[in-house]
C-alpha positions in Angstrom: -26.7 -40.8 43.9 -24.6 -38.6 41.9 -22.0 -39.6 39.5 -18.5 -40.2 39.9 -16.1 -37.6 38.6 -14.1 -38.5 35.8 -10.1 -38.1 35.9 -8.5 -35.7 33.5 -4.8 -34.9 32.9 -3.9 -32.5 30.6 -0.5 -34.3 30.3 -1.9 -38.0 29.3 -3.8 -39.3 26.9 -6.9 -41.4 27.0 -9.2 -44.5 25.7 -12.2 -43.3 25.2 -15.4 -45.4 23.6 -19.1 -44.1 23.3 -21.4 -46.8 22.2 -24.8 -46.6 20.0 -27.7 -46.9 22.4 -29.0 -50.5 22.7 -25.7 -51.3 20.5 -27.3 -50.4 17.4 -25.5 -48.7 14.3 -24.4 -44.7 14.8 -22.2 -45.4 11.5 -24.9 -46.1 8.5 -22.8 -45.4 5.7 -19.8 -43.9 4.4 -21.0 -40.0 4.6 -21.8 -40.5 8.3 -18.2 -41.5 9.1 -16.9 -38.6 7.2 -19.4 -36.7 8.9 -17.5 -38.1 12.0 -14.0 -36.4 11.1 -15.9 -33.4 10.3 -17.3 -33.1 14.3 -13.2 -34.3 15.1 -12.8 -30.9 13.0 -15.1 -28.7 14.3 -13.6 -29.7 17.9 -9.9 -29.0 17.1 -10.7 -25.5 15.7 -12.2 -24.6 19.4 -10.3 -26.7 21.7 -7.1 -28.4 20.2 -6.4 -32.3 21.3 -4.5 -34.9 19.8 -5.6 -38.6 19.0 -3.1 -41.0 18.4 -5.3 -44.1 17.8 -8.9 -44.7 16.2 -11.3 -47.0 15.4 -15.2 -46.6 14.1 -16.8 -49.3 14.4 -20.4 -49.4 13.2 -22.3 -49.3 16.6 -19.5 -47.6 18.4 -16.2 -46.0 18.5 -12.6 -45.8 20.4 -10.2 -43.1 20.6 -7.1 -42.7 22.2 -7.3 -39.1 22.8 -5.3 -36.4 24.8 -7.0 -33.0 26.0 -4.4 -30.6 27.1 -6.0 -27.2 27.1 -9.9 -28.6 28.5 -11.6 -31.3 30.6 -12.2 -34.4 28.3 -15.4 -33.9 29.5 -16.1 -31.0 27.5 -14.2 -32.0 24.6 -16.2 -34.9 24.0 -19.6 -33.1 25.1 -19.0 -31.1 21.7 -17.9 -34.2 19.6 -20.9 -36.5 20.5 -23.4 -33.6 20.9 -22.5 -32.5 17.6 -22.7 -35.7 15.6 -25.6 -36.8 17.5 -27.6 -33.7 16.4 -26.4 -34.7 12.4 -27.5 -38.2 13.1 -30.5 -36.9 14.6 -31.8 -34.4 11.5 -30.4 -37.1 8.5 -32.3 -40.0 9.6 -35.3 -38.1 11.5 -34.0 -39.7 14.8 -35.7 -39.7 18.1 -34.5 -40.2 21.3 -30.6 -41.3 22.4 -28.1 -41.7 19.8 -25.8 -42.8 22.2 -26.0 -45.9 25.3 -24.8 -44.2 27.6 -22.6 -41.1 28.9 -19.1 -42.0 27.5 -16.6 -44.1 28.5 -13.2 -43.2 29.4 -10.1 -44.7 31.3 -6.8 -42.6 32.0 -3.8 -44.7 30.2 -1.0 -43.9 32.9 2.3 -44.8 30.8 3.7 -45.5 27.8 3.7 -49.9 27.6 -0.4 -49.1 28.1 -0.2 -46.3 25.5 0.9 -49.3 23.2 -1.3 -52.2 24.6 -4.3 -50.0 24.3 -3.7 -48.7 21.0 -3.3 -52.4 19.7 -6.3 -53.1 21.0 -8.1 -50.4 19.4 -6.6 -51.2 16.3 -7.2 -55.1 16.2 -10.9 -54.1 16.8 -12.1 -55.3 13.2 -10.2 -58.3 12.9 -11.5 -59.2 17.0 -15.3 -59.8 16.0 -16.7 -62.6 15.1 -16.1 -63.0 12.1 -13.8 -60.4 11.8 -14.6 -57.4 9.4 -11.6 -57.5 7.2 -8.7 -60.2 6.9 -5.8 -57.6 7.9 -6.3 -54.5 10.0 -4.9 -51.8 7.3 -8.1 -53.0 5.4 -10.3 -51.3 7.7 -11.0 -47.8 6.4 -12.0 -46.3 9.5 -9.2 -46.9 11.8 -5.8 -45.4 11.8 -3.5 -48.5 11.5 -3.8 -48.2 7.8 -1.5 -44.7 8.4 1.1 -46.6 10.5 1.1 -49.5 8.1 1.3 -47.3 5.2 3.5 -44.5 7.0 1.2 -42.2 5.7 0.9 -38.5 6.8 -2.7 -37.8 8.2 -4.9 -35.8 6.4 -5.7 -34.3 9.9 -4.6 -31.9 12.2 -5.4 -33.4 15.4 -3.9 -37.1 14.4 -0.5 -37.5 15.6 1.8 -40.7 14.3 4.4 -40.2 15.8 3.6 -40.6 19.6 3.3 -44.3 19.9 6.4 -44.9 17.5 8.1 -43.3 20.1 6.3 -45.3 23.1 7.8 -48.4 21.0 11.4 -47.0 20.7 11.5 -45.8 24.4 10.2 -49.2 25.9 12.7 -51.0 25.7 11.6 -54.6 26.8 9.6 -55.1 23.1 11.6 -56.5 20.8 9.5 -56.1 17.3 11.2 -53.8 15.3 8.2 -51.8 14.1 4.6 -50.5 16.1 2.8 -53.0 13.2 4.7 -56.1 13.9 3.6 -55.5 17.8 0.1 -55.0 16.7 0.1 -57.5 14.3 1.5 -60.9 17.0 -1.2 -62.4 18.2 -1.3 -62.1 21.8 -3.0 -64.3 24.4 -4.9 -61.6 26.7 
């Protein structure tokens, strides 16, 4: 039975996790997550896309990712081919890097671009036991930027997007896109 065709709109963005296969680690150390930015690199010199939330976990990672000029389907086909080929040739790895074919869900308006971004930023504080004690701790998410209202370092991260998402929906009334990741909320 063939699979189902993924949605794509150039116009929204979208949550999109790929998972180590049999959940084990993909991220071994420090170089391999910088390794990581420099496949998100590589990608936005041939097709340019913007991410507007991240987290790298050790056995997986989330992105909240649009793809205006090319299917996210071929967009992450060079991401994950590429780092999978480095982890392949640094740790003399055979077989799948990766679980399974990516996963990836459409997010349709702005209230989900900042309940999904929330949850992709509360990732190291939701395991059990959580990584680090606050979220800007984690070094390899972007909530440290918004925190910090720092300027990335990279082309293809964009800040500014979900500040406005906060600004323009107007039943939130936390003054600031931390303080509405930061409440604990019953899911």
């Amino acid at each position: 039975m063939p699979r189902k065709k993924r949605l794509w709109s150039p116009h929204h963005y979208h949550h999109v996790v790929m998972r180590g296969n049999n959940r084990q680690p993909i991220f071994l150390n420090v170089a391999d997550y910088d390794a990581f930015f420099r496949v998100l690199q590589y990608a936005y010199q041939k097709y340019t896309f913007s991410i507007v939330a991240y987290c790298i976990m050790s056995n997986h990672y989330h992105l909240l990712i649009q793809s205006p000029e090319v299917p996210l389907g071929k967009l992450m086909a060079v991401i994950n081919w590429r780092y999978s080929n480095y982890f392949k040739k640094k740790y003399q790895y055979c077989g799948h890097l990766y679980e399974s074919r990516y996963f990836a869900d459409l997010v349709p308006s702005q209230l989900d671009m900042l309940s999904v971004s929330r949850y992709i930023h509360r990732n190291p504080i939701s395991t059990a036991p959580p990584i680090v004690a606050n979220m800007e701790d984690y070094p390899y998410s972007s909530y440290h930027l918004y925190k910090h209202n720092t300027s990335p370092d990279y082309p293809f991260l964009n800040t500014s997007i979900l500040k406005n998402c906060l600004l323009q929906t107007s039943q939130f009334h936390p003054p600031s896109y931390c303080q509405y990741c930061e409440v604990q909320q019953s899911e």
